[in-house]
N, C-alpha and C positions, 0 to 999 in steps of 0.2 A: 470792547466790552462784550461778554458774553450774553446771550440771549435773555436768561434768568434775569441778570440785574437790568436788564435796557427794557424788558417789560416792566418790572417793579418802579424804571425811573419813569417811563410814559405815566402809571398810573399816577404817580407823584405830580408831575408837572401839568394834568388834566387838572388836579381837584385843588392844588394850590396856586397854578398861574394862569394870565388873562391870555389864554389860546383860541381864541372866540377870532373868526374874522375880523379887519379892523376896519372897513370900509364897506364891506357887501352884507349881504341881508340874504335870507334863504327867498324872501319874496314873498311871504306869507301876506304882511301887509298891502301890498298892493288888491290885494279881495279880500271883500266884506259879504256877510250873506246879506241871502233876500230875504226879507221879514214877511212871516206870513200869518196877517192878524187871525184867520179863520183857517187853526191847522186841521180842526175835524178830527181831531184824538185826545184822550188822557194821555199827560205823561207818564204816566204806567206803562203805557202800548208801545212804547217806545222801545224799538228791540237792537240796542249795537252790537250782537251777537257776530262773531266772521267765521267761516271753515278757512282753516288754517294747516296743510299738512292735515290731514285724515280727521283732525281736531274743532270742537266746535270754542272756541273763545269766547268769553263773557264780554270782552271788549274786544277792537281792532287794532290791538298793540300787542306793542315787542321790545325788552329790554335790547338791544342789539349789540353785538360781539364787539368786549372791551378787553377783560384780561385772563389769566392764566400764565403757570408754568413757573412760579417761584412762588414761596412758602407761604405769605402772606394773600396770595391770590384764592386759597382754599375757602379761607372764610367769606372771602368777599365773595366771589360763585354760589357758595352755598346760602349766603345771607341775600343775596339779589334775587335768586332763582326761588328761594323759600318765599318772596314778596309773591312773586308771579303767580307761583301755584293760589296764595289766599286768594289773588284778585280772579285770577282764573285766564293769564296773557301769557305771551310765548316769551322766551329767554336765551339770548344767542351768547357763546362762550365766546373767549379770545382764541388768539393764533393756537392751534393743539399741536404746531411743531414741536415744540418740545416735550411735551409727553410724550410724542412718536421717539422721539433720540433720545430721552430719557426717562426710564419706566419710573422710577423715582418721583415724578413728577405729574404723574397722571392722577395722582388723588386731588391736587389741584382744579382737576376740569369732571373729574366724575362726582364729586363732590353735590354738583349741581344736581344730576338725576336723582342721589340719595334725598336733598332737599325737598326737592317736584318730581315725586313721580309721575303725573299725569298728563302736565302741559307738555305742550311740542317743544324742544333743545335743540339749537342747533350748533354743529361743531362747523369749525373755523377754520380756514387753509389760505396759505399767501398761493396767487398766483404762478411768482419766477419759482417757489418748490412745486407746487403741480406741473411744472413746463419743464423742470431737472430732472424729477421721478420718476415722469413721463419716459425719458430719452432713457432714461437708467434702468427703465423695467419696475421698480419698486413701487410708482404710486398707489398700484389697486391694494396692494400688499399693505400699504402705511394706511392710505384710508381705511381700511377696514379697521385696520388695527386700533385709530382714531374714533371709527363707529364703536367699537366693542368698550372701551373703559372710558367713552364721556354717552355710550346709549342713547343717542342722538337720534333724532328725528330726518335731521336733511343735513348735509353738508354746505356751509360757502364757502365759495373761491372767491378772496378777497383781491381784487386789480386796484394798486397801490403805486404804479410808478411815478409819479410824483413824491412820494413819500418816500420811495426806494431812492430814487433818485437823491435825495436831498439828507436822507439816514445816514449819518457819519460812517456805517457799518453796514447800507443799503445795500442792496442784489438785485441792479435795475436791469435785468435781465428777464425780457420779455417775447421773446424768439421761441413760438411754439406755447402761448399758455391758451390760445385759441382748443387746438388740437387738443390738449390736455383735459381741457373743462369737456370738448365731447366725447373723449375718451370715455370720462367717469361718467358723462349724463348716459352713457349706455353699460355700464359696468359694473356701477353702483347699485346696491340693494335700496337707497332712499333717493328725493331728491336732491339735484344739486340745485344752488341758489348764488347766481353772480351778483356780487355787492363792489362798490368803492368805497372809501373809508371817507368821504367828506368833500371830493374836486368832481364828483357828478359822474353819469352815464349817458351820455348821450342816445338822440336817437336813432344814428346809424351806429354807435355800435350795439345797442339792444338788440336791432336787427340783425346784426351779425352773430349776435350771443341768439336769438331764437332761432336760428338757420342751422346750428349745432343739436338742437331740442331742447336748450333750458326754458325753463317752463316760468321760472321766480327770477326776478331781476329786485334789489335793493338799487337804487342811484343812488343813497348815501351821502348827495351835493351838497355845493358850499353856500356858507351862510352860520356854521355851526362851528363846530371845534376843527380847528385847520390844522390837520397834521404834519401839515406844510410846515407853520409853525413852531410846533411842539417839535420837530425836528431842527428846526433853524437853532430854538431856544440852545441843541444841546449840540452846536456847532461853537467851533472858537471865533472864526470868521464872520459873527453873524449879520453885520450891517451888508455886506456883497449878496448877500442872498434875501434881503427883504422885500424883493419886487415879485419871489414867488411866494408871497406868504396867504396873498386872498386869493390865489387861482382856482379858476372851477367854474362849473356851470351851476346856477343857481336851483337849490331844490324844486319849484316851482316851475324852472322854465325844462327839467328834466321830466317833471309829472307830463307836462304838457307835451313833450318830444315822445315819451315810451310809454304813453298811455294807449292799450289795447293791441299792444306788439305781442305782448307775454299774457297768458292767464292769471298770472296775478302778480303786482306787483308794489312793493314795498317802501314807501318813503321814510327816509333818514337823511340828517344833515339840517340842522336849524330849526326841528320839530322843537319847542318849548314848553310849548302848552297844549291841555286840552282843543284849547281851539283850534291851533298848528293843525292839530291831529285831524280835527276836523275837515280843516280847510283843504287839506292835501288827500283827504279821501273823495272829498268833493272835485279833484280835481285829478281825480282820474287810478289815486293807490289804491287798493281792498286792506292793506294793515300800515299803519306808522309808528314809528320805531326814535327811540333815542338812548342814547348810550351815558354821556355826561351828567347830565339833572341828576339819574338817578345813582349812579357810582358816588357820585359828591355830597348826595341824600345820606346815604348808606356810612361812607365814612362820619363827615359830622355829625350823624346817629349815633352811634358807636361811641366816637368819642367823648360827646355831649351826659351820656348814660342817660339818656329817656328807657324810660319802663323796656321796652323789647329790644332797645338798641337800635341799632340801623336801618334792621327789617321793617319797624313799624314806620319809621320815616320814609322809607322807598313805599311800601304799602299805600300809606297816606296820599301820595303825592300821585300812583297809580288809579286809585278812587278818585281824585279829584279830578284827573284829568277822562276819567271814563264817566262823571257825571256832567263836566261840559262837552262832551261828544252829546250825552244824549239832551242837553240844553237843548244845543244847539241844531240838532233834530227835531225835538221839539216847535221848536221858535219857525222854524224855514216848512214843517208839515212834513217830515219825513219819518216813515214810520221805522223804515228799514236803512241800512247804509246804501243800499244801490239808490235809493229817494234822493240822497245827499247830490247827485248828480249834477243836477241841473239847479245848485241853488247858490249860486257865487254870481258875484258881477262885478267890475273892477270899482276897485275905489274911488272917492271921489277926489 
């Protein structure tokens, strides 16, 4: 299957089947805040503003890198990324391999910028092609190329072997994407930013990824939409490979592994809600991120015909979750997110 349709099928299979882990949890539950009856502020004063890439954000979110690169993905970029700019959050693209191999295809990922001009974008890159490009001389070449028609903010290099691994049509070829990533953290005009798509980052290789100079780590751990999964789904064979379907390190026990390794870092993988969002800044991210909710918003928008379509439903669901962030700031005496620190305790 070529590239175009196996992105179009992923988005398919995200928003119409149950690809959710089926036995693990990102870990969110396991903490509850601390209630602080005497917080000594209006909720007015409540500020969950973040710097973000050079950018100040209204809240400490991010839609984070789902699709691109066949026909149908334009609208969907540009309808996600128009959400983000109203709410005032950052907006991370899919894979932009193929607008590099196919100029054809790059209105799909610039799409976005036209949308938001303002907010931070970030463009998207697999790993085993960073570690090919690398060897081949062309990556600086194709990155840039990548920065110029989706105008991005900061590049990620997405680490996927699991994923590749198990991809009918995978490239588990990971020989050299170390080298690769600090290639570009030194060659790049933005930053770059190491994410996984959902099986976690540990915290010896955070430390390996900041030893290179990335500065932004996503862990993207499991608990959330298992790509594992969504790949098994599009195997023939699938029952031989169900034992890797909830692998990963839980989003939770990755905050707690790569907290304070990197200057800022990013959680995704099983964020649901405002409070997710919360809880996982309180436990060590400076922004959280999820990808699914709102891709799924966006469609059922759209197709349902409410007044704005899509947008207004990812929007909605973007406000909701940036009014329980400041709830729950509120509630705990936090005026700012760095306050959020020190206000979790484990469940009972």
């Amino acid at each position: 299957m070529g590239i175009t349709s196996r992105k179009e099928e992923h988005v398919q299979l995200v928003t119409e089947q149950d690809v959710n882990f089926k036995n693990r949890t990102a870990g969110f539950e396991d903490y509850m805040f601390k209630y602080d009856a005497l917080p000594e502020m209006d909720f007015q004063e409540v500020d969950p503003s973040a710097m973000f890439l050079g950018h100040r954000l209204a809240s400490p979110l991010i839609i984070t890198g789902m699709t691109g690169g066949y026909p149908n993905a334009e609208q969907i970029n540009a309808g996600l990324a128009e959400a983000c700019e109203l709410v005032g959050v950052a907006f991370g693209l899919g894979s932009v391999r193929a607008g590099i191999e196919k100029p054809e295809l790059r209105s799909t990922y610039s799409a976005a910028r036209s949308a938001a001009p303002t907010i931070p974008i970030i463009a998207n890159l697999g790993g085993a092609q960073v570690a090919e490009w690398n060897v081949s001389g062309s990556l600086l070449e194709n990155c840039l190329t990548a920065l110029d028609f989706t105008k991005a903010n900061a590049l990620a290099v997405h680490v996927n072997p699991l994923q590749e691994l198990l991809q009918p049509e995978g490239e588990p070829r990971f020989k050299g994407v170390l080298s690769g990533i600090e290639f570009l953290v030194h060659q790049l005009p933005v930053p770059i930013i190491v994410k996984e798509v959902g099986a976690g980052i540990s915290g010896a290789v955070a430390h390996r990824l900041a030893q290179t100079g990335v500065t932004i780590i996503d862990v993207a751990g499991a608990g959330g939409t298992s790509w594992a999964g969504v790949e098994i789904l599009r195997q023939d064979g699938q029952t031989s490979l169900m034992e890797f379907w909830d692998t990963g390190i839980r989003t939770t026990d990755c905050l707690l592994e790569c907290r304070g390794v990197v200057p800022t870092l990013i959680a995704s993988g099983g964020v649901r809600s405002g409070t997710d969002a919360a809880k996982a800044i309180a436990l060590g991210a400076n922004i959280a991120g999820a990808a699914r909710p709102f891709l799924k918003a966006y469609i059922d928008g759209s197709v349902n015909g409410s007044v704005d379509g899509g947008v207004a439903a990812v929007e909605q669901i973007l406000l909701k979750w940036d009014l329980d962030i400041r709830r729950w700031m509120f509630l705990t005496g936090s005026a700012t997110l760095e306050a959020l620190a020190n206000s979790l305790r484990k469940s009972d």
